[in-house]
N, CA, C and O of each residue as an XYZ file, in Angstrom:
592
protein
N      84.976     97.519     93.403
C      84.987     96.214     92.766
C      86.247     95.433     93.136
O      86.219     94.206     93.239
N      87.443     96.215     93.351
C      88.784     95.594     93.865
C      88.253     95.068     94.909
O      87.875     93.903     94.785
N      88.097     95.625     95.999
C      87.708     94.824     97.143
C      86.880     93.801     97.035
O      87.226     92.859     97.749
N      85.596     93.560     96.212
C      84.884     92.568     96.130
C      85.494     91.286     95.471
O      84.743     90.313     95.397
N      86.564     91.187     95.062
C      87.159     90.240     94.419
C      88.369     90.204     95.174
O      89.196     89.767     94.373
N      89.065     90.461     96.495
C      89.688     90.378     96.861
C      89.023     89.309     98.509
O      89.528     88.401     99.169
N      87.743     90.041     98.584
C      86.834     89.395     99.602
C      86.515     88.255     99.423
O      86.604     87.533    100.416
N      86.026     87.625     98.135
C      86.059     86.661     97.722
C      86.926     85.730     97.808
O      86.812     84.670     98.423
N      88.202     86.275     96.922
C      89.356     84.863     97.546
C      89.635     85.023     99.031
O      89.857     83.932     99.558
N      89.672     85.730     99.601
C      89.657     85.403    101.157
C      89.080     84.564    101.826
O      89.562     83.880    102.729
N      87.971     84.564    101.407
C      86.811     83.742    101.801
C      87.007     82.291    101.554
O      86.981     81.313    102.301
N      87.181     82.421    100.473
C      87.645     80.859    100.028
C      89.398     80.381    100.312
O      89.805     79.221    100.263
N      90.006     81.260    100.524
C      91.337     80.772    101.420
C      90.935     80.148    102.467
O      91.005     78.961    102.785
N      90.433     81.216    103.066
C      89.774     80.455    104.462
C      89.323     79.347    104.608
O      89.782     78.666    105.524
N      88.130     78.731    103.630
C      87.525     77.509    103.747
C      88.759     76.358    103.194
O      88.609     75.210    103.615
N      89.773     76.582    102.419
C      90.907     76.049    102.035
C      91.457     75.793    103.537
O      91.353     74.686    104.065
N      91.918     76.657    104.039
C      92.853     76.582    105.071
C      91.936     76.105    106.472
O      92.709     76.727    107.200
N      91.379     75.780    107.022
C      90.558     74.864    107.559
C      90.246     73.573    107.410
O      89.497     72.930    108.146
N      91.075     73.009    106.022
C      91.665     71.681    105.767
C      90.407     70.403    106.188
O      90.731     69.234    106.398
N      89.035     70.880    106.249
C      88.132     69.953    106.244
C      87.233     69.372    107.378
O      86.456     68.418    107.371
N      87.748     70.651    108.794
C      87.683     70.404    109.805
C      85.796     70.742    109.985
O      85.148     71.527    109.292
N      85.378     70.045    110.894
C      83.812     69.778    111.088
C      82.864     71.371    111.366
O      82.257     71.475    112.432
N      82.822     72.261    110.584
C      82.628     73.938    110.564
C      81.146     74.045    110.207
O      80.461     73.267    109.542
N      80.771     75.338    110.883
C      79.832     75.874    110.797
C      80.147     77.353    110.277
O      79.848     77.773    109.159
N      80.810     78.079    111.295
C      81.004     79.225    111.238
C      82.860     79.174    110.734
O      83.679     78.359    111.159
N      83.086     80.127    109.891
C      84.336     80.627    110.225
C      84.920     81.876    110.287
O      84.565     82.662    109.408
N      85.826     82.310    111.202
C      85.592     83.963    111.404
C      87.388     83.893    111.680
O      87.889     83.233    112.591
N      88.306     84.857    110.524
C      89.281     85.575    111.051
C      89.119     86.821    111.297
O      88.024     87.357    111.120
N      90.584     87.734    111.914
C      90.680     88.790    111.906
C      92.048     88.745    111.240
O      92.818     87.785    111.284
N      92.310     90.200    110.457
C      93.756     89.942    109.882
C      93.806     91.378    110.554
O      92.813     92.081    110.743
N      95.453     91.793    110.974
C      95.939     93.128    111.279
C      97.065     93.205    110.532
O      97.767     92.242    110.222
N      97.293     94.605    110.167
C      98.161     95.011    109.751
C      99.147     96.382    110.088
O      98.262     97.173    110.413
N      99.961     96.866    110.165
C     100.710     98.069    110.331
C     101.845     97.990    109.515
O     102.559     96.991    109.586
N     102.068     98.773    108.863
C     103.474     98.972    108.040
C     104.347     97.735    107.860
O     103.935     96.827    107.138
N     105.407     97.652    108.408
C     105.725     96.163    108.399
C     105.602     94.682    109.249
O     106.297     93.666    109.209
N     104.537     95.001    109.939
C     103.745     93.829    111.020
C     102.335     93.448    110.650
O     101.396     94.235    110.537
N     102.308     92.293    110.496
C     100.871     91.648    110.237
C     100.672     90.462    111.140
O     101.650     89.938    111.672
N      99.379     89.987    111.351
C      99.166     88.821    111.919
C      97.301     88.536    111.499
O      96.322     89.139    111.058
N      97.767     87.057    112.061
C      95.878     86.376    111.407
C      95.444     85.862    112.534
O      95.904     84.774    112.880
N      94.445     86.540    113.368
C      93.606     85.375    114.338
C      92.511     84.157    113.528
O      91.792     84.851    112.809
N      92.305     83.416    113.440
C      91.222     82.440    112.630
C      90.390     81.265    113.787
O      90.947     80.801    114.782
N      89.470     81.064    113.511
C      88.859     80.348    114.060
C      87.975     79.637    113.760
O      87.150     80.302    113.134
N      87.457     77.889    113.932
C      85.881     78.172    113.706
C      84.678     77.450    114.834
O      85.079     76.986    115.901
N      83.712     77.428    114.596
C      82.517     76.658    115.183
C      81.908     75.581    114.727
O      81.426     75.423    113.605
N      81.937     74.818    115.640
C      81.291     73.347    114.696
C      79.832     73.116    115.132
O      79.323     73.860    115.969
N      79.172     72.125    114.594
C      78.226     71.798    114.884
C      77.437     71.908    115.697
O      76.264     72.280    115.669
N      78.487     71.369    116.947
C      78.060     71.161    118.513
C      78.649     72.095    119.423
O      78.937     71.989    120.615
N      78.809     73.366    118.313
C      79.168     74.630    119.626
C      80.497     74.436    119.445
O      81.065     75.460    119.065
N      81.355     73.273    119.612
C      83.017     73.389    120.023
C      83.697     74.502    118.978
O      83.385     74.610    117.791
N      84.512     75.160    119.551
C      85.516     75.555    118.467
C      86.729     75.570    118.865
O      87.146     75.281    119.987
N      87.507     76.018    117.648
C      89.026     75.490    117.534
C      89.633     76.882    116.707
O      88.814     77.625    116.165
N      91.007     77.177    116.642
C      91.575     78.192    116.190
C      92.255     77.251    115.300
O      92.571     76.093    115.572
N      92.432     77.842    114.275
C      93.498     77.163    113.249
C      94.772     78.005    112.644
O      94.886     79.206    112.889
N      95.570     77.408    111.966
C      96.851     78.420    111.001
C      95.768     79.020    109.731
O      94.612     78.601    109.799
N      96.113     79.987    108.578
C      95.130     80.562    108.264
C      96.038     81.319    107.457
O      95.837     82.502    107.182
N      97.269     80.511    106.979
C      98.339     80.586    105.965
C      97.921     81.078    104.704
O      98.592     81.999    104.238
N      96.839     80.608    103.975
C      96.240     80.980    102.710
C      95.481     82.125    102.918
O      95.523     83.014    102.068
N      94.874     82.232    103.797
C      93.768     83.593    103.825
C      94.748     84.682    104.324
O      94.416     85.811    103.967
N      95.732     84.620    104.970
C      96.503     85.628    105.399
C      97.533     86.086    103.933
O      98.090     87.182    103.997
N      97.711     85.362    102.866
C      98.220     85.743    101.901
C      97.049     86.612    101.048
O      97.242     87.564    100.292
N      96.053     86.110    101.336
C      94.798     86.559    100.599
C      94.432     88.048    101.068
O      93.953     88.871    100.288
N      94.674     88.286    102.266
C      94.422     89.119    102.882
C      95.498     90.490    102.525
O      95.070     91.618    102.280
N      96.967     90.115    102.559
C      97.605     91.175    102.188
C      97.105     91.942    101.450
O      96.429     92.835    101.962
N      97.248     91.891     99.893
C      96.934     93.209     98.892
C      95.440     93.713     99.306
O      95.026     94.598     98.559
N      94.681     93.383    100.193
C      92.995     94.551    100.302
C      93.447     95.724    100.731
O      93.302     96.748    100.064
N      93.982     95.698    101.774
C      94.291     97.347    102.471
C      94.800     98.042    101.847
O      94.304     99.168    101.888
N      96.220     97.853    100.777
C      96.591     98.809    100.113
C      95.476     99.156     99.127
O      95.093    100.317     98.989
N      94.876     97.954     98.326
C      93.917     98.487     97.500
C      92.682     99.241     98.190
O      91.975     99.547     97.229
N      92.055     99.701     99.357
C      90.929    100.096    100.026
C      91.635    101.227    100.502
O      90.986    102.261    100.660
N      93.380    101.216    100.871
C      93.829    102.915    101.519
C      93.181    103.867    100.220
O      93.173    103.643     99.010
N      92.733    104.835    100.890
C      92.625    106.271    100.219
C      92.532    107.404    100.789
O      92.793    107.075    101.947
N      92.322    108.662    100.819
C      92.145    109.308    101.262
C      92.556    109.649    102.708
O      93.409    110.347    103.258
N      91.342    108.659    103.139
C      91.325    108.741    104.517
C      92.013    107.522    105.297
O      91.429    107.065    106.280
N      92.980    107.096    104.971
C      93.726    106.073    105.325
C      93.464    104.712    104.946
O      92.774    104.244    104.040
N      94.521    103.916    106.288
C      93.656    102.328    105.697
C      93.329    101.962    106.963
O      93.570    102.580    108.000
N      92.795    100.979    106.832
C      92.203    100.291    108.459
C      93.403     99.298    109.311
O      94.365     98.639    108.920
N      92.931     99.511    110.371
C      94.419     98.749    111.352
C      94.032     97.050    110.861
O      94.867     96.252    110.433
N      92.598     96.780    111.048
C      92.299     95.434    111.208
C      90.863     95.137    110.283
O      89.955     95.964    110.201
N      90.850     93.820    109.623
C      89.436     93.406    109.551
C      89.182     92.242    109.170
O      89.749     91.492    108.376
N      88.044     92.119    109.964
C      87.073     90.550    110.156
C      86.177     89.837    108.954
O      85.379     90.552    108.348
N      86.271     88.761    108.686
C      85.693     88.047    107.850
C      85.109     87.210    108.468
O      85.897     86.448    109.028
N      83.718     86.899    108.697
C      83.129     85.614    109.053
C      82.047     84.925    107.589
O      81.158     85.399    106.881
N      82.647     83.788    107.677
C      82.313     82.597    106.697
C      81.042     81.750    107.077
O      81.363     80.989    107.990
N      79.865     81.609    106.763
C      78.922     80.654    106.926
C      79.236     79.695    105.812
O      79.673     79.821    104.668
N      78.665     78.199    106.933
C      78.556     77.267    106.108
C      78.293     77.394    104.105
O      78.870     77.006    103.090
N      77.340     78.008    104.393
C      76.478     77.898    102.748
C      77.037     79.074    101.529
O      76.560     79.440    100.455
N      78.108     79.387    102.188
C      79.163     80.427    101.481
C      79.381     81.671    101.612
O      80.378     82.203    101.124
N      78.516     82.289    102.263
C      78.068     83.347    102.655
C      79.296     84.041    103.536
O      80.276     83.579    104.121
N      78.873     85.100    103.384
C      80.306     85.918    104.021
C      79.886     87.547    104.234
O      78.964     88.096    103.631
N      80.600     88.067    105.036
C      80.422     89.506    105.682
C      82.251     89.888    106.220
O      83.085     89.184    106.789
N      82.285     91.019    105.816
C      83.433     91.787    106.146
C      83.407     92.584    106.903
O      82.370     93.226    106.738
N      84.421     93.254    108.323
C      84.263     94.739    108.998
C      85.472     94.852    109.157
O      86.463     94.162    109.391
N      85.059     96.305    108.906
C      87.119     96.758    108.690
C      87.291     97.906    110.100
O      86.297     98.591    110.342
N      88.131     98.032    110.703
C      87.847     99.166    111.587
C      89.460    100.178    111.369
O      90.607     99.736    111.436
N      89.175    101.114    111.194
C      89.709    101.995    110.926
C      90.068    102.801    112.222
O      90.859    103.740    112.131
N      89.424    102.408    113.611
C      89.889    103.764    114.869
C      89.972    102.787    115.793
O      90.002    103.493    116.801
N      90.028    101.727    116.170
C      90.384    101.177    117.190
C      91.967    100.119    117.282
O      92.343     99.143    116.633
N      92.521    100.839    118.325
C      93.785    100.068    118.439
C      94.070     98.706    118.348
O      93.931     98.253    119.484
N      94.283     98.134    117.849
C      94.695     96.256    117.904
C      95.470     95.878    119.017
O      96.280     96.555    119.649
N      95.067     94.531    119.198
C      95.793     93.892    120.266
C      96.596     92.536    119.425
O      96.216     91.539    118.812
N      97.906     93.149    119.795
C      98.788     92.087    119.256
C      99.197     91.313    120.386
O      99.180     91.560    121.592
N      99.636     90.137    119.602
C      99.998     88.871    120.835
C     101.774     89.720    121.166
O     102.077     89.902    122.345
N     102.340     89.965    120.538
C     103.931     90.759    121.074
C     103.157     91.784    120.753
O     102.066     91.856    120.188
N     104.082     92.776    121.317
C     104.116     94.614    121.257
C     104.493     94.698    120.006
O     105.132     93.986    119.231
N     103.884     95.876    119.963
C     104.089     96.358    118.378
C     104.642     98.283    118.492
O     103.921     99.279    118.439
N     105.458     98.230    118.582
C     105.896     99.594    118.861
C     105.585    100.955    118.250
O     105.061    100.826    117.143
N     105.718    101.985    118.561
C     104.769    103.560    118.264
C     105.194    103.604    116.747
O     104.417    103.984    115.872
N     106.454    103.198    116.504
C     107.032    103.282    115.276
C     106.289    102.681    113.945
O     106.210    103.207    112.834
N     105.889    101.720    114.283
C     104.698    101.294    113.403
C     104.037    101.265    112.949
O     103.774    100.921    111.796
N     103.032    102.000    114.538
C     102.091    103.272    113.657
C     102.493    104.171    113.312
O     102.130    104.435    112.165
N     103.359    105.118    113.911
C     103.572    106.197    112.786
C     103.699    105.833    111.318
O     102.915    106.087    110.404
N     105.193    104.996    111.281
C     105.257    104.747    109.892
C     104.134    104.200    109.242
O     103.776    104.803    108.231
N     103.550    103.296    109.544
C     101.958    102.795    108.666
C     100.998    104.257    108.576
O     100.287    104.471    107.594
N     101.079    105.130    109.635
C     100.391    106.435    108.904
C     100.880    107.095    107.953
O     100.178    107.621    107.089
N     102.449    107.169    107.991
C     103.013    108.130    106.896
C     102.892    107.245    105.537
O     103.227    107.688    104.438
N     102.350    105.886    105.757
C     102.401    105.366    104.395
C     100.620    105.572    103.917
O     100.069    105.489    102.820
N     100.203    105.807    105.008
C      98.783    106.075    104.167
C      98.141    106.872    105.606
O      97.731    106.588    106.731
N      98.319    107.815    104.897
C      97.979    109.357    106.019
C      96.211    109.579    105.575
O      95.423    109.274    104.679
N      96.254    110.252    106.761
C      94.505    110.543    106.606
C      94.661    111.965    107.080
O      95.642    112.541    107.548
N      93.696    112.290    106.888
C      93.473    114.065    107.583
C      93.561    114.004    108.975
O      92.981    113.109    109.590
N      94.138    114.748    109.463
C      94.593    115.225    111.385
C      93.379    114.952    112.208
O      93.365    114.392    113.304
N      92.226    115.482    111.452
C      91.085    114.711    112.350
C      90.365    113.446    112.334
O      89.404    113.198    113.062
N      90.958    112.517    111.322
C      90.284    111.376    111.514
C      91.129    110.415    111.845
O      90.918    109.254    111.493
N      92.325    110.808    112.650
C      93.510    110.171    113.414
C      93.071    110.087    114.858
O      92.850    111.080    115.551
N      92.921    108.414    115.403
C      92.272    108.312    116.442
C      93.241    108.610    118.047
O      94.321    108.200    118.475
N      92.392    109.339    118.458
C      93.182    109.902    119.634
C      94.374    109.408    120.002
O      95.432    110.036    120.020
N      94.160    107.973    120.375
C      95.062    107.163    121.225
C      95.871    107.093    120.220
O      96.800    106.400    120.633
N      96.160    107.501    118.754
C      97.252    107.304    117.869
C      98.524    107.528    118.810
O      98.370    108.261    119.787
N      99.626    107.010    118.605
C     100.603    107.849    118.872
C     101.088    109.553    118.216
O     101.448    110.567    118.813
N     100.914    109.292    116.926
C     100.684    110.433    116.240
C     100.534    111.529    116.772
O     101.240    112.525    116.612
N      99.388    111.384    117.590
C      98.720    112.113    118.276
C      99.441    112.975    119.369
O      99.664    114.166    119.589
N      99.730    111.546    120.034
C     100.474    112.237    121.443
C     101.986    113.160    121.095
O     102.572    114.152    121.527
N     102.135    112.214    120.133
C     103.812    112.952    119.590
C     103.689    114.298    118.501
O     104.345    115.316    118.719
N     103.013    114.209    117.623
C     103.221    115.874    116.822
C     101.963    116.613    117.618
O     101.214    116.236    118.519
N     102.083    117.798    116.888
C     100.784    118.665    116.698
C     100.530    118.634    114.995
O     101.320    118.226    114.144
N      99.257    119.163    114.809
C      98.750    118.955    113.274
C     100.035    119.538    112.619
O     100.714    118.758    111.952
N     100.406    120.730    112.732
C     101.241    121.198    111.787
C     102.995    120.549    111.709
O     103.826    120.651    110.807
N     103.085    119.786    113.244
C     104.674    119.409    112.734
C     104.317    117.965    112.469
O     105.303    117.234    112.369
N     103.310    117.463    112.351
C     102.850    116.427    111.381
C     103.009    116.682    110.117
O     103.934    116.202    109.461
N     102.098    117.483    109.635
C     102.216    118.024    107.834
C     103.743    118.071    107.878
O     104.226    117.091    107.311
N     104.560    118.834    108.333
C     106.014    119.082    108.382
C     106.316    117.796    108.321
O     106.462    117.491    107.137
N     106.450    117.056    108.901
C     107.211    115.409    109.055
C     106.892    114.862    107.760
O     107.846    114.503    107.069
N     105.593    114.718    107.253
C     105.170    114.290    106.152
C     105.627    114.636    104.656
O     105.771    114.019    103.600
N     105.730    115.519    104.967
C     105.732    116.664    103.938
C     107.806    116.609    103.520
O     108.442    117.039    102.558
N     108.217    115.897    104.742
C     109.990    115.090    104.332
C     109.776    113.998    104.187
O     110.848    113.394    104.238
N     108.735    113.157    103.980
C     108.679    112.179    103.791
C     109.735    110.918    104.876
O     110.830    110.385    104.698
N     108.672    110.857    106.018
C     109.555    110.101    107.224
C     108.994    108.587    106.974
O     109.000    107.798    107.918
N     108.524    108.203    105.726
C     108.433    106.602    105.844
C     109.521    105.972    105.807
O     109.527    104.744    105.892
Protein backbone atom coordinates (compact mmCIF):
# COMPACT_ATOMS: atom_id res chain seq x y z
CA UNK A 1 0.00 0.00 0.00
CA UNK A 2 3.19 2.32 0.69
CA UNK A 3 4.12 2.04 -2.71
CA UNK A 4 0.70 2.66 -4.13
CA UNK A 5 0.52 6.01 -2.60
CA UNK A 6 3.86 6.87 -3.28
CA UNK A 7 3.11 5.95 -7.18
CA UNK A 8 0.48 8.12 -7.13
CA UNK A 9 2.14 11.34 -6.13
CA UNK A 10 4.71 10.60 -8.63
CA UNK A 11 2.48 10.51 -11.13
CA UNK A 12 1.03 13.61 -10.46
CA UNK A 13 4.50 15.38 -9.85
CA UNK A 14 5.09 14.50 -13.11
CA UNK A 15 2.03 15.97 -14.76
CA UNK A 16 2.94 19.13 -12.37
CA UNK A 17 6.35 19.29 -13.64
CA UNK A 18 5.60 19.31 -17.37
CA UNK A 19 4.24 22.80 -16.67
CA UNK A 20 1.38 22.44 -19.39
CA UNK A 21 3.35 21.40 -22.24
CA UNK A 22 1.11 19.83 -25.33
CA UNK A 23 1.37 15.74 -23.85
CA UNK A 24 0.15 12.64 -24.61
CA UNK A 25 2.41 10.32 -23.10
CA UNK A 26 4.69 10.92 -20.17
CA UNK A 27 7.45 8.56 -19.21
CA UNK A 28 10.45 9.09 -16.56
CA UNK A 29 13.07 6.94 -15.32
CA UNK A 30 14.47 7.75 -11.82
CA UNK A 31 17.98 5.96 -10.65
CA UNK A 32 19.31 5.66 -7.65
CA UNK A 33 22.55 4.26 -5.72
CA UNK A 34 23.47 5.15 -2.25
CA UNK A 35 24.35 8.65 -2.56
CA UNK A 36 23.70 9.33 -6.47
CA UNK A 37 20.41 9.84 -8.07
CA UNK A 38 19.22 11.20 -11.30
CA UNK A 39 15.70 11.69 -13.41
CA UNK A 40 15.48 11.05 -17.19
CA UNK A 41 11.73 12.56 -18.11
CA UNK A 42 10.16 12.98 -21.17
CA UNK A 43 7.06 13.38 -23.15
CA UNK A 44 5.00 12.80 -26.50
CA UNK A 45 2.68 15.08 -27.98
CA UNK A 46 0.05 14.83 -30.18
CA UNK A 47 1.90 14.86 -33.38
CA UNK A 48 4.55 12.32 -32.38
CA UNK A 49 7.15 15.28 -31.36
CA UNK A 50 8.76 14.87 -28.10
CA UNK A 51 10.71 16.81 -25.73
CA UNK A 52 12.67 15.95 -22.41
CA UNK A 53 11.93 18.15 -19.58
CA UNK A 54 13.43 19.03 -15.72
CA UNK A 55 11.28 16.66 -13.54
CA UNK A 56 12.22 18.53 -10.20
CA UNK A 57 8.88 17.52 -8.46
CA UNK A 58 8.67 13.91 -9.50
CA UNK A 59 12.28 13.36 -8.65
CA UNK A 60 11.46 14.54 -5.03
CA UNK A 61 8.49 12.27 -5.31
CA UNK A 62 10.46 9.62 -6.29
CA UNK A 63 13.05 9.56 -3.44
CA UNK A 64 11.28 7.87 -0.36
CA UNK A 65 9.74 4.57 -2.81
CA UNK A 66 12.94 2.57 -2.82
CA UNK A 67 13.68 2.76 0.70
CA UNK A 68 10.07 2.00 1.37
CA UNK A 69 9.98 -1.18 -1.41
CA UNK A 70 13.94 -2.31 -0.12
CA UNK A 71 13.44 -5.63 1.64
CA UNK A 72 14.76 -8.59 1.77
CA UNK A 73 15.93 -8.91 -1.41
CA UNK A 74 17.24 -5.51 -1.95
CA UNK A 75 16.13 -2.39 -3.73
CA UNK A 76 16.04 -1.71 -7.40
CA UNK A 77 18.85 0.38 -9.24
CA UNK A 78 16.10 2.16 -11.42
CA UNK A 79 12.34 2.65 -12.25
CA UNK A 80 10.02 3.83 -14.96
CA UNK A 81 6.78 5.54 -14.76
CA UNK A 82 4.82 6.19 -17.88
CA UNK A 83 1.78 8.64 -17.58
CA UNK A 84 -1.20 8.56 -20.12
CA UNK A 85 -3.11 11.37 -20.96
CA UNK A 86 -6.42 10.18 -19.05
CA UNK A 87 -4.37 9.52 -15.79
CA UNK A 88 -3.46 6.33 -16.10
CA UNK A 89 -0.14 5.10 -15.12
CA UNK A 90 2.17 1.89 -14.98
CA UNK A 91 5.41 1.41 -13.03
CA UNK A 92 8.73 -1.04 -13.74
CA UNK A 93 11.30 -1.29 -11.36
CA UNK A 94 14.39 -3.32 -12.37
CA UNK A 95 16.31 -4.72 -9.86
CA UNK A 96 19.41 -6.61 -12.21
CA UNK A 97 20.28 -4.43 -14.81
CA UNK A 98 23.11 -1.91 -14.62
CA UNK A 99 22.14 1.87 -15.25
CA UNK A 100 23.54 4.17 -17.52
CA UNK A 101 24.48 7.34 -16.01
CA UNK A 102 25.20 10.51 -17.93
CA UNK A 103 28.83 10.86 -15.53
CA UNK A 104 30.39 7.63 -14.08
CA UNK A 105 29.24 6.47 -11.14
CA UNK A 106 31.94 4.56 -9.41
CA UNK A 107 32.13 0.67 -7.93
CA UNK A 108 31.87 2.40 -4.60
CA UNK A 109 28.38 3.15 -5.00
CA UNK A 110 27.33 0.11 -5.66
CA UNK A 111 28.87 -1.54 -3.14
CA UNK A 112 27.85 0.90 -0.62
CA UNK A 113 24.07 1.05 -1.97
CA UNK A 114 24.32 -2.89 -1.48
CA UNK A 115 25.59 -2.77 2.01
CA UNK A 116 22.70 -0.42 2.62
CA UNK A 117 20.19 -2.82 1.36
CA UNK A 118 21.85 -6.26 0.79
CA UNK A 119 20.10 -9.10 -0.85
CA UNK A 120 21.15 -12.74 -0.74
CA UNK A 121 24.64 -13.62 -2.76
CA UNK A 122 22.51 -15.07 -5.39
CA UNK A 123 20.29 -12.52 -6.40
CA UNK A 124 23.35 -10.09 -6.85
CA UNK A 125 23.64 -9.49 -10.55
CA UNK A 126 26.76 -10.77 -12.02
CA UNK A 127 28.13 -7.66 -13.46
CA UNK A 128 27.75 -6.28 -9.71
CA UNK A 129 30.95 -5.17 -8.71
CA UNK A 130 30.32 -7.03 -5.58
CA UNK A 131 30.70 -9.70 -7.47
CA UNK A 132 33.91 -9.30 -9.09
CA UNK A 133 35.45 -8.00 -5.77
CA UNK A 134 34.36 -10.47 -2.72
CA UNK A 135 33.48 -14.07 -2.69
CA UNK A 136 30.06 -14.94 -0.84
CA UNK A 137 31.73 -15.42 2.39
CA UNK A 138 34.16 -12.27 2.57
CA UNK A 139 31.01 -10.48 1.62
CA UNK A 140 28.97 -11.75 4.74
CA UNK A 141 32.40 -10.80 6.52
CA UNK A 142 32.41 -7.13 5.12
CA UNK A 143 28.81 -6.86 6.01
CA UNK A 144 28.70 -8.34 8.95
CA UNK A 145 31.47 -4.90 10.04
CA UNK A 146 29.20 -3.00 8.72
CA UNK A 147 31.19 -1.19 5.61
CA UNK A 148 28.35 1.40 4.81
Amino acid sequence: MIAVDHEIAIARALVEDVNGDPWVVLTATYSELASVSGIDASWIGNDGSRARFPAKLAMRAFRPLRGAMADEHGAWFSATVIVQQDGSYEFAYNYTDPVEWEEGVFDESYIADLARHPRPWGEIPEWHPVKRDYTEESWAEALSKDIK
